[in-house]
C-alpha positions in Angstrom: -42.8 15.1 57.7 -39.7 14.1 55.6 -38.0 16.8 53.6 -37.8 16.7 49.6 -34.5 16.1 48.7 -33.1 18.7 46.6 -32.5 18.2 42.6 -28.9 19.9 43.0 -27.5 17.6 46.2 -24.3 16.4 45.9 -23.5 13.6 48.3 -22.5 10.6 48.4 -25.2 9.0 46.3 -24.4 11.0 44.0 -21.4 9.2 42.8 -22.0 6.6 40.4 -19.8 3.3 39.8 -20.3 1.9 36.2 -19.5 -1.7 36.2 -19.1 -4.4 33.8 -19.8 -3.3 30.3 -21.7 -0.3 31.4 -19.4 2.4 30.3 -19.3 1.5 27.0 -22.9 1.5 26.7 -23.4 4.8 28.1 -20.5 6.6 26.4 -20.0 4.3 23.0 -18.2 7.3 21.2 -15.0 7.1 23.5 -14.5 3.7 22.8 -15.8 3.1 18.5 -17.0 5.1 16.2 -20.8 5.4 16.0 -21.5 6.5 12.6 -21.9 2.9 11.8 -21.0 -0.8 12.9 -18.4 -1.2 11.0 -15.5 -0.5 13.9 -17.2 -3.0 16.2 -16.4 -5.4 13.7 -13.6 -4.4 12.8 -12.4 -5.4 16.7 -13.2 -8.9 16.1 -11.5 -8.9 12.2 -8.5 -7.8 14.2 -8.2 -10.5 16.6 -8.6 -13.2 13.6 -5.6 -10.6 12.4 -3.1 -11.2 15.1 -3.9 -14.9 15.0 -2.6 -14.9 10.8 0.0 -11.8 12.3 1.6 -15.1 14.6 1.6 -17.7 11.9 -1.3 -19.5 13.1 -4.0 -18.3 10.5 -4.4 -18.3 7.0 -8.1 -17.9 5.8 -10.2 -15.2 7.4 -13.7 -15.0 6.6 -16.2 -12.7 6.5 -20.3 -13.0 6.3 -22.9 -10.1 5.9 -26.0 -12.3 7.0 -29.2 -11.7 5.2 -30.5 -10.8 8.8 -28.3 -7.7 9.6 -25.8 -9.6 11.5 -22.2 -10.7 10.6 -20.0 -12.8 11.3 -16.4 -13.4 11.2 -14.6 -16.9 11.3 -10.4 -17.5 11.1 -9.0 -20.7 11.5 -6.4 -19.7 13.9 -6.1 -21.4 17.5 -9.3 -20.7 18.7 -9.9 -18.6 21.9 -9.0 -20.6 25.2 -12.0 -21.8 26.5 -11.3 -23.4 30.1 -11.7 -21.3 33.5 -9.4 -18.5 34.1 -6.9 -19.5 36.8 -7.5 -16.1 38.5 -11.2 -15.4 37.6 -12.6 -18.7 37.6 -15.0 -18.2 34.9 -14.4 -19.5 30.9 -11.7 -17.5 29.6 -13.5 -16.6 26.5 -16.5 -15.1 28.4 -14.1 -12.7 30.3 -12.8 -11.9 26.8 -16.2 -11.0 25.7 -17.3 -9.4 29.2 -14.1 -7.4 30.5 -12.9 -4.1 29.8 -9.4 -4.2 29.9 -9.0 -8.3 29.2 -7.0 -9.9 26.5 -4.0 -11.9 25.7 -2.2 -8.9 24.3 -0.7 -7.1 27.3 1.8 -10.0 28.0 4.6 -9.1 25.7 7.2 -11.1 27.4 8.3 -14.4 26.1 5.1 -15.9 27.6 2.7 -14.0 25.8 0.2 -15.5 23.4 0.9 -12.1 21.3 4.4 -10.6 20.3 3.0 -8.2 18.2 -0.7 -7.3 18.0 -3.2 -4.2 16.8 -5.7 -5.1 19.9 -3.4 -3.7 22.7 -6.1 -1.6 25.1 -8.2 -5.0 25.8 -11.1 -3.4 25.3 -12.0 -4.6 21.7 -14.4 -7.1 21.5 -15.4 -6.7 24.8 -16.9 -3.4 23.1 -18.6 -5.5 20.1 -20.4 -7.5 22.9 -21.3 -4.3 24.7 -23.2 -2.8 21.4 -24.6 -5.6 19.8 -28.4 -6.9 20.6 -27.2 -10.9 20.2 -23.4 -12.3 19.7 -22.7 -15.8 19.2 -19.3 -17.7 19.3 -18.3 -21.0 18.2 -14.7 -21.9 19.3 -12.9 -25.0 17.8 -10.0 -25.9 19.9 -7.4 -29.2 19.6 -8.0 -31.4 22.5 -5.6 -34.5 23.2 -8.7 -36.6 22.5 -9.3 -34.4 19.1 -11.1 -31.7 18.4 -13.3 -30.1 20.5 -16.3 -27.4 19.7 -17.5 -24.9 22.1 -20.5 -22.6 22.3 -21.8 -19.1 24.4 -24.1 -16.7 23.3 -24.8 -13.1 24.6 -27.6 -10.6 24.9 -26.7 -7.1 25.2 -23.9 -7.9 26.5 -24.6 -10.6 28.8 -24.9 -14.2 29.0 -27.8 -16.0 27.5 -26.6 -19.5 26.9 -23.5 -20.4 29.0 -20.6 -22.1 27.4 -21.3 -25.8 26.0 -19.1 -27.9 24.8 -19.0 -31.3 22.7 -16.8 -33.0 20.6 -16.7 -31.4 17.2 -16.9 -33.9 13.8 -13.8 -36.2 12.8 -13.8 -34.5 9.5 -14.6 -31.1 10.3 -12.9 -28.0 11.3 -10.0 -28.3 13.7 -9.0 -25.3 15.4 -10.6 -21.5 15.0 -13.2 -18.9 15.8 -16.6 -18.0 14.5 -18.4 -15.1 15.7 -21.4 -13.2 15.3 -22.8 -9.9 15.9 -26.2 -8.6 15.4 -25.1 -4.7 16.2 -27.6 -2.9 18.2 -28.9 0.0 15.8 -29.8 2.4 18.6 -26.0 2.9 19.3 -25.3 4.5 15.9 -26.1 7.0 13.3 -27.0 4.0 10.8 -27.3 0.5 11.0 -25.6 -0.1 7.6 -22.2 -0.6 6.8 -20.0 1.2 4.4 -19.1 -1.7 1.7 -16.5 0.8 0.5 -14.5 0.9 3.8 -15.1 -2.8 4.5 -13.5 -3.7 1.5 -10.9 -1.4 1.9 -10.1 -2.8 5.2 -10.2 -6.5 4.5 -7.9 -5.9 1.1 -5.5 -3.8 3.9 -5.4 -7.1 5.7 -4.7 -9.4 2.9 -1.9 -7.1 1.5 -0.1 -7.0 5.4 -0.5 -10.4 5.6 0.8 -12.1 2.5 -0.2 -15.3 1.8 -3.6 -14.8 3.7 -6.5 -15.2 2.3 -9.4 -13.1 3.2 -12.9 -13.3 1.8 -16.2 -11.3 1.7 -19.3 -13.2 1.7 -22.6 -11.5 0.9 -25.3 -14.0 2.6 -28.0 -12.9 0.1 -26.7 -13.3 -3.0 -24.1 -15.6 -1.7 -21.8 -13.4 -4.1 -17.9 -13.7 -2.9 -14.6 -11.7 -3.0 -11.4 -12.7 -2.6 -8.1 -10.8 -1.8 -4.5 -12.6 -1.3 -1.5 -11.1 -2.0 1.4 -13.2 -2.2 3.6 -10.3 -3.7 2.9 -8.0 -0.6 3.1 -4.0 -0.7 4.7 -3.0 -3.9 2.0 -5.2 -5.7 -0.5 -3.3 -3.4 0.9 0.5 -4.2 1.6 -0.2 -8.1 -2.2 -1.2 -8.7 -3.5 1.9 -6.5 -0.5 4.3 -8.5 -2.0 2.7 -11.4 -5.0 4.0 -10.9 -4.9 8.0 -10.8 -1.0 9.0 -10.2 0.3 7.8 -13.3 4.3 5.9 -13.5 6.3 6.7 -10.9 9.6 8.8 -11.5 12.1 6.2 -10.3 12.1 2.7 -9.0 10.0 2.1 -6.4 12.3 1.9 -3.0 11.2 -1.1 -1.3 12.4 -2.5 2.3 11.9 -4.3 5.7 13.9 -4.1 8.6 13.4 -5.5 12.2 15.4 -5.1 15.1 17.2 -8.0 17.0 16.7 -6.6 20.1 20.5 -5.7 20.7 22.3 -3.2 19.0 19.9 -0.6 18.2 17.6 0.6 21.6 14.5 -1.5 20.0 12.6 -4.7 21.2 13.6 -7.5 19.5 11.0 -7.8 15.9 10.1 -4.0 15.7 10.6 -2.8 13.1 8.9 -1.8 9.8 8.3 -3.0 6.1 7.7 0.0 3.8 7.2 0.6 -0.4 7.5 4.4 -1.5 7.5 6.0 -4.6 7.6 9.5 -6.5 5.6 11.0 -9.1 5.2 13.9 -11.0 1.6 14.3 -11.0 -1.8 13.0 -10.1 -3.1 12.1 -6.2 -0.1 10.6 -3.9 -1.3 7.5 -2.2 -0.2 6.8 0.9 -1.1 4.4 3.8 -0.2 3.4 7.0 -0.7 0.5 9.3 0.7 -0.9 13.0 0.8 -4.4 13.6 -1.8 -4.1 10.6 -4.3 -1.6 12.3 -4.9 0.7 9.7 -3.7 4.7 11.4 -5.9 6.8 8.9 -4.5 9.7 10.5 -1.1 8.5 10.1 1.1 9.3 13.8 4.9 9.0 14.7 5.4 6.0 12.5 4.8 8.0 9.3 6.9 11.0 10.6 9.8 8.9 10.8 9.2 7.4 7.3 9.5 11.4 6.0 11.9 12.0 8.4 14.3 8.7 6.9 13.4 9.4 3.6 14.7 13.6 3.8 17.4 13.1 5.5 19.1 10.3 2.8 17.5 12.8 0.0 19.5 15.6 1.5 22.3 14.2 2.4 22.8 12.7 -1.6 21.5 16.2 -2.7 24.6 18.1 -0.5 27.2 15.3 -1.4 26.7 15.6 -5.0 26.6 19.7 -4.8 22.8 20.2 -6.6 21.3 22.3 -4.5 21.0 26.0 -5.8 22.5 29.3 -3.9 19.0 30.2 -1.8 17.1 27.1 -1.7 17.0 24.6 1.4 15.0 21.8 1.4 12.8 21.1 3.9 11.0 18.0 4.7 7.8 18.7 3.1 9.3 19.4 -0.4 10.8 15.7 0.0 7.4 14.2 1.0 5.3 16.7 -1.0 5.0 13.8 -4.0 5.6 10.5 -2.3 3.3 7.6 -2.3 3.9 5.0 0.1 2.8 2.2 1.9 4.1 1.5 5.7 3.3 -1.1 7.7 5.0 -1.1 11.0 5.6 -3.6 14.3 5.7 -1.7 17.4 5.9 -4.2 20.4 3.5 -1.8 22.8 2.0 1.0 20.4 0.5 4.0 22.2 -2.6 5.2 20.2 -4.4 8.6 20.2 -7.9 7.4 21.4 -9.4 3.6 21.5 -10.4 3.8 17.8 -6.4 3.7 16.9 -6.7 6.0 14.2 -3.3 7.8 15.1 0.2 6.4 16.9 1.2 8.1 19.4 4.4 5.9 20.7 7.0 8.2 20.5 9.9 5.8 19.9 8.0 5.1 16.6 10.1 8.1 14.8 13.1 7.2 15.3 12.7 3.5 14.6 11.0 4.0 11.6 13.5 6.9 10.6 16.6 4.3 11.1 15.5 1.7 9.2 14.4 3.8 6.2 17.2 5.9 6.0 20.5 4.4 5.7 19.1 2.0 3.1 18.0 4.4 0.7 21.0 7.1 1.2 22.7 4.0 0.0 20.4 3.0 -3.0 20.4 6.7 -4.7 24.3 6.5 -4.3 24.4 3.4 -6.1 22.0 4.8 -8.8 23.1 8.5 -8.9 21.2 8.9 -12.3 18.0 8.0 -10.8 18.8 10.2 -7.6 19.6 13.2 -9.6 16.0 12.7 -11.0 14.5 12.6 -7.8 16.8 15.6 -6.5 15.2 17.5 -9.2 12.0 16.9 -8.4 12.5 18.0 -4.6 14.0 21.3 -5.4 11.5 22.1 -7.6 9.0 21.3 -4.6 11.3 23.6 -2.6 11.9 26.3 -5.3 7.5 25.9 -5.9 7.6 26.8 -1.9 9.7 29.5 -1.8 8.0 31.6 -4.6 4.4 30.6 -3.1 5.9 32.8 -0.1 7.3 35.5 -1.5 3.8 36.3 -2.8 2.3 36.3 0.2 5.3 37.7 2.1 3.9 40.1 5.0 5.0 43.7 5.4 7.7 43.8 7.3 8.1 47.2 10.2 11.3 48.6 10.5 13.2 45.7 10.8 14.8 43.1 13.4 15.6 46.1 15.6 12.2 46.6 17.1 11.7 42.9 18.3 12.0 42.4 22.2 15.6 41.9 23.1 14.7 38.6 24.6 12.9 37.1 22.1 14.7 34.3 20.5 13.2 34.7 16.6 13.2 31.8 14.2 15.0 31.6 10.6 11.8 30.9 8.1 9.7 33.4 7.2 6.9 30.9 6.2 4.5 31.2 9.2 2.8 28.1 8.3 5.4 26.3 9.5 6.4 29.1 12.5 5.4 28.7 16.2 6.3 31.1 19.1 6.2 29.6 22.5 5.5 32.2 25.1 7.6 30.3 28.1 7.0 30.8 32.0 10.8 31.7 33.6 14.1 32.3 32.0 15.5 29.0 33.0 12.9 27.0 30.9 13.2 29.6 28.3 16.7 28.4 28.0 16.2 24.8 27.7 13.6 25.7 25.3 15.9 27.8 23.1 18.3 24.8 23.5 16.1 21.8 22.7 13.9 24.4 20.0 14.0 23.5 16.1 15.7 26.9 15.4 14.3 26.6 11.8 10.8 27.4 12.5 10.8 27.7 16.4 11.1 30.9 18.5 11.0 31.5 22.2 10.3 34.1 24.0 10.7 33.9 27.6 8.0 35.4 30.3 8.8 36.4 34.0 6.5 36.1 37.0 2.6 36.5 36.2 1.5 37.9 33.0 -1.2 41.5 34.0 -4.6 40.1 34.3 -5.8 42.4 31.3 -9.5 42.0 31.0 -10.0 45.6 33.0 -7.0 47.0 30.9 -7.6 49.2 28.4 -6.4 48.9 24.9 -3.8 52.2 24.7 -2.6 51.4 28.5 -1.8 47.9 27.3 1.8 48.2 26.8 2.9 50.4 29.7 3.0 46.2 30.6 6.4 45.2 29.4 5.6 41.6 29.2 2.5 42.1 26.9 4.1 44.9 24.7 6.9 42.3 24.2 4.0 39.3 23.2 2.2 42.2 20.7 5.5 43.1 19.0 6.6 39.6 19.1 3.3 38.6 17.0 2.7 41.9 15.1 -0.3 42.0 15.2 -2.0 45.2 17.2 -4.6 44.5 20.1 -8.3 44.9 18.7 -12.1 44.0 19.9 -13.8 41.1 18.8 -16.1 43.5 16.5 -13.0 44.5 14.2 -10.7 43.8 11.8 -7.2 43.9 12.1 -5.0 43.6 9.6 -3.3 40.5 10.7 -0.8 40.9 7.8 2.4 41.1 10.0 1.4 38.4 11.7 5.3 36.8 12.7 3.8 32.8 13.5 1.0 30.6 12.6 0.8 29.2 16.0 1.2 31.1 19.0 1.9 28.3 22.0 1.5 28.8 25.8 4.0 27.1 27.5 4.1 26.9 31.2 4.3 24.6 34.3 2.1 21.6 34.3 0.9 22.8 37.9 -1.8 25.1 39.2 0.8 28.3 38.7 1.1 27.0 35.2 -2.8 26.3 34.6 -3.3 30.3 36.3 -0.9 31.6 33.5 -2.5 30.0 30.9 -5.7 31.6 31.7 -3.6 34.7 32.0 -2.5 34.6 28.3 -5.7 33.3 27.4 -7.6 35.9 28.9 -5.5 38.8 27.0 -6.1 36.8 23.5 -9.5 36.9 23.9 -9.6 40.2 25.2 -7.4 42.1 23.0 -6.6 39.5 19.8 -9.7 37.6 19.4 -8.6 37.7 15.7 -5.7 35.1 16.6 -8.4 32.8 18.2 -10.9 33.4 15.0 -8.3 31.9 13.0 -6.8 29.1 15.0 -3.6 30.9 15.7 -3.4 30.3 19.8 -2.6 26.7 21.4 -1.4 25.2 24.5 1.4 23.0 25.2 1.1 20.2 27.4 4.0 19.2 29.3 4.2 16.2 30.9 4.1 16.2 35.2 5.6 12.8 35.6 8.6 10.9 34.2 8.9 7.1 34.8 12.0 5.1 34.3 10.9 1.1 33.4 13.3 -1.5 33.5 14.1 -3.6 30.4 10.9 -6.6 30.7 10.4 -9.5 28.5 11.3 -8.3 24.6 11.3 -4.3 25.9 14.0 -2.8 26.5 14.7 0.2 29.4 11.8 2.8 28.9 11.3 6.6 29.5 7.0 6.8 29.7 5.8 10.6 30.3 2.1 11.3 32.0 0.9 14.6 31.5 -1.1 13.9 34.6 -2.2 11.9 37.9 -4.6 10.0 35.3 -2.2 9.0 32.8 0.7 8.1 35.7 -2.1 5.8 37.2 -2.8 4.3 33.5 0.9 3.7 33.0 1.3 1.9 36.1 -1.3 -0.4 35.8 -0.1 -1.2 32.0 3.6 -1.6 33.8 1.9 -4.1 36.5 0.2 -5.9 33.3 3.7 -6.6 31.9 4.8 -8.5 35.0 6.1 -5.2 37.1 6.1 -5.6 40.6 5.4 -2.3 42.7 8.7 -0.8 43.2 10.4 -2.1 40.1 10.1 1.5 38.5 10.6 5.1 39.7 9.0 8.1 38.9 9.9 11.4 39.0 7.8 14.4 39.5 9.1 17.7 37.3 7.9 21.2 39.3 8.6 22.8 36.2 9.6 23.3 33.0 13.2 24.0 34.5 13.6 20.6 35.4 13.5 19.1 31.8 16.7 19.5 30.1 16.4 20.7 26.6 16.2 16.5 25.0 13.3 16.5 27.2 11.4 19.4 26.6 11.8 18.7 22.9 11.3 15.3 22.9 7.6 16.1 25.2 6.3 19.3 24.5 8.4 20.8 21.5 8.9 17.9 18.8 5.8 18.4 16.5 6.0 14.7 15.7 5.8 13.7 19.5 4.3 16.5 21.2 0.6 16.7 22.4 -0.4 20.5 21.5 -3.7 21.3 22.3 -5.1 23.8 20.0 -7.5 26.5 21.5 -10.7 27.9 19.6 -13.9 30.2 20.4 -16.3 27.4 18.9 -19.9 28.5 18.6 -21.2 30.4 21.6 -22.1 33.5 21.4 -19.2 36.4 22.0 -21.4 38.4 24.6 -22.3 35.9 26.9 -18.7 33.9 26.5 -17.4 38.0 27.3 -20.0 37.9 30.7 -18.6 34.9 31.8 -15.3 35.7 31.4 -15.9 39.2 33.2 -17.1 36.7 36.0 -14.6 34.8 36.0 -11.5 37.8 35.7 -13.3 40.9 36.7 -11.1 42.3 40.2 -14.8 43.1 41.6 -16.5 40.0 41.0 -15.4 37.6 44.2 -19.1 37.5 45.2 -20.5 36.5 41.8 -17.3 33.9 41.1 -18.1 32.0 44.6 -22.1 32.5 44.2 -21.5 30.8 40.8 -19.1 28.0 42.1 -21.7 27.0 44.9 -24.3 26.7 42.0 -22.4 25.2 39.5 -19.6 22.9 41.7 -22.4 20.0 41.5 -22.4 19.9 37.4 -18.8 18.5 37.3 -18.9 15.3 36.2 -16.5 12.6 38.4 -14.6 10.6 36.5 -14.5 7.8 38.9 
């Protein structure tokens, strides 16, 4: 008699492989957004993008069909349509049908694509994946004329192979058409936001002056046209004009682009930027990478505040304006700007396929020296209007500094009774103040050397913090290291059922900092464990984080238009990611070499700061208790901690081991 199989075996079988465009379709929300279509399309409005970014497009037009479908048609080169020398199969099917497949991750002087939004390869292969029918047309030059190609997919797969037949003397000669009838089971609502459509197709048509980009309704046949030959100050000064009112001087308008020499960049980044001040009313402010729009802005706009304070204070302290007790801080400079960026980054990192945020960390400081020496320059050639604007920022800063002193918390008796080793910070604003609780002295010193001594303070830890969740609350600080944390923070230790006064709190963000190895991941859960033990408050109110520093360093040789690159992996997974981009950019194994940091002690201050510290750069991971319940999170825990609970911790492993999902 054969024996049932059990519901909880893990073997072999048990392992599943997704292939082809299965992923997508079982996980759609880590590759668009599923609150509607409008991303999926987006991904093919992008490619027709790139073709106009290149100079080979200049009308790009889009069609809501009557039947729920749309469709999107450039008249760029056309996608190649002849069988991949590697593959074998029509290159525009493997365009279509492959994760990871696209003429973007060439950026040598052989690539189809310099500079492009679609970079991860997985864009319209992602359309194809969610949509119930697609349908392409592709009208490529041939040497005999023109030729017009067909293929059409169901749910992501092939339904009529490619065809192809000479295309009309008279008609179109080069281009791409395509179609997508999104699947409706793959998001919240079938219908698309006309608002952020619009939005998005007027974004393009501003980047790409010159362009002309259309929006067809196909049942009322009803049209809208965008061009803008006059580019991004046209663009800002109709959206100031509509809420913000005149702005307080000139608007400071520029492009610069790197020639690949001089300055540490690849040849053609750069970035083309308007910005403007005013007194009152909504700031508008947009940002876009090789013209993906970055809703949630990323490195690229820190460097535009951090170009634009540092030619502001540098006019400011050369013209002696700044009062006795103020200093300006970045913020009051970008408090009431307005701006439009729009930036070329040869190989942009984003946070997340949906490339909402930039990530590429060189994007700070190439923004940042374009942006400022030209207007440090400008306001000293205008010094009327840069007293104007000078006014304007201090009264941002003086507005700042009174807002504090309202709020300012009680202070004990003074810097005397902080831990001798902490190294404390110079604002008293802790909405801006972090304290990073660092494992060892010696990455406590490259911390204190690489720190932002403004708003950053370290305090250094040594050895293995008490596990405390058996400890209690007035035997707490016979532990030096965690009366040292509680003075540091001022706050007192407390149950999750009270209500501590959190008004001396020292920091809004208390930061965990330790090696990015399984002695750093067991202090984490060290610190964590006395947070949510004895300052569940601090977790309440978003107060605790984790930094994330990276395990792996690889050194890249200059390639193509790139020059010599440092890349970071926080872990096995990202090393593995970067390596197979590196191999993508013509690499061969060997070419680079990576170096493996056993701890924080390793990074020298540049480093550290550059990876885990630099709020612009860094990947901070914030912690919260989200919605469970207290008592049964407080169970687990005492599972998980308690000194007598070995029994119940492997019990509950053997159970529960099976439940972890492989990401394989």
């Amino acid at each position: 008699m054969a024996t049932k199989k059990p519901a909880s075996d893990y073997s072999e079988s048990s392992i599943r492989v997704l292939k082809g465009l299965e992923p997508v379709k079982q996980r759609p929300g880590m590759y668009t957004r599923t609150e509607n279509p409008l991303h999926i399309i987006q991904e093919v409005i992008d490619n027709a993008s790139d073709e106009a970014l290149g100079g080979h497009c200049m009308n790009i037009v889009v069609t809501q069909n009557a039947d729920g479908s749309v469709t999107v048609e450039d008249d760029g080169r056309g996608i190649p349509v002849g069988l991949h020398p590697e593959e074998l199969v029509p290159t525009v099917e493997i365009v279509f049908t492959r994760l990871h497949a696209g003429g973007k991750f060439d950026k040598g002087s052989g690539g189809a694509y310099a500079f492009s939004g679609g970079l991860h390869g997985v864009g319209v292969s992602v359309t194809n994946a969610l949509s119930k029918r697609l349908e392409i047309m592709v009208w490529r030059k041939e040497p005999d004329g023109t030729g017009l190609h067909k293929l059409a997919f169901e749910h992501g797969g092939v339904v009529e192979p490619l065809s192809s037949i000479p295309a009309p003397r008279d008609g179109k000669k080069s281009g791409t058409r395509v179609t997508a009838w999104p699947d409706p089971k793959y998001f919240d609502s079938p219908a698309i936001s006309q608002v952020e459509l619009q939005r998005l197709l007027r974004s393009k048509a501003v980047l790409l002056p010159g362009v002309t980009v259309s929006l067809v309704n196909g049942k009322t046949g009803d049209t809208q046209v965008w061009k803008y030959d006059e580019g991004l100050r046209g663009y800002l000064n109709e959206m100031l004009a509509q809420g913000s009112g005149e702005p307080l001087i000139p608007v400071f308008e520029g492009a610069q682009y790197s020639n690949g020499e001089t300055d540490g960049f690849a040849e053609g980044e750069g970035a083309a930027w308007v910005v403007a001040w005013t007194e009152e009313g909504a700031v508008v402010r947009e940002s876009y990478v090789n013209l993906i729009p970055t809703s949630n802005g990323g490195t690229h706009e820190s460097g535009l505040r951090d170009g634009l304070y540092g030619a502001v204070k540098n006019f400011v302290e050369m013209h002696s304006l700044l009062p006795k007790g103020v200093k300006l801080l970045p913020e009051d400079v970008f408090a009431r700007t307005s701006f439009v960026l729009s930036a070329k980054v040869l190989d942009p990192q984003f946070q997340g396929q949906i490339k909402e945020r930039l990530n590429s960390r060189d994007a700070v400081r190439l923004v940042s020296t374009f942006t400022k020496p030209p207007l440090e320059l400008w306001l000293n050639q205008h010094v009327d209007y840069g007293k104007k604007l000078a006014d304007l920022v201090i009264k941002q800063a003086q507005s700042r500094l009174r807002s504090l002193q309202k709020v300012e918390k009680k202070k004990s008796s003074g810097v005397a009774v902080l831990p001798g080793k902490l190294t404390d910070c110079e604002s008293s604003d802790i909405t801006r103040n972090e304290l990073f609780l660092v494992e060892g002295d010696s990455a406590g010193g490259s911390a204190k050397m690489g720190r932002d001594k403004e708003f950053q303070a370290i305090l250094p830890l040594r050895g293995k913090v008490l596990n405390s969740w058996e400890t209690d609350r007035d035997r707490l600080f016979a532990n030096n290291e965690i009366h040292d944390i509680a003075v540091a923070i001022g706050v007192d230790p407390h149950s999750y059922m009270d209500s501590p006064d959190l008004s001396g709190l020292r920091y809004g963000k208390i930061c965990i900092l330790s090696d990015a190895d399984v002695d750093g991941s067991h202090i984490q859960v060290l610190l964590l464990t006395l947070f949510f033990k004895h300052f569940p408050a601090l977790f309440r109110h978003g107060h605790i984080c984790v930094a994330r520093p990276p395990l792996y360093r690889v050194d890249a040789p200059a390639r193509g238009k790139k020059p010599i690159q440092k890349l970071y992996a926080l872990d096995d997974g990202e090393l593995i990611a970067i390596e197979d981009k590196l191999k993508k950019d013509g690499l061969k194994d060997g070419a680079w070499s990576i170096s493996r940091f056993k701890g924080l002690g390793e990074m020298n201050a540049e480093q550290l700061w550059e990876t885990t510290m630099n709020p612009d750069t860094r990947r901070l991971l914030p912690v919260s208790l989200g919605d469970f319940d207290h008592g049964e999170s407080a169970a687990r825990f005492n599972m998980l901690m308690g000194k007598g609970e070995a029994a119940a911790r492997r019990a509950w492993i053997e159970e529960h081991g099976n439940e972890t999902e492989a990401d394989i």
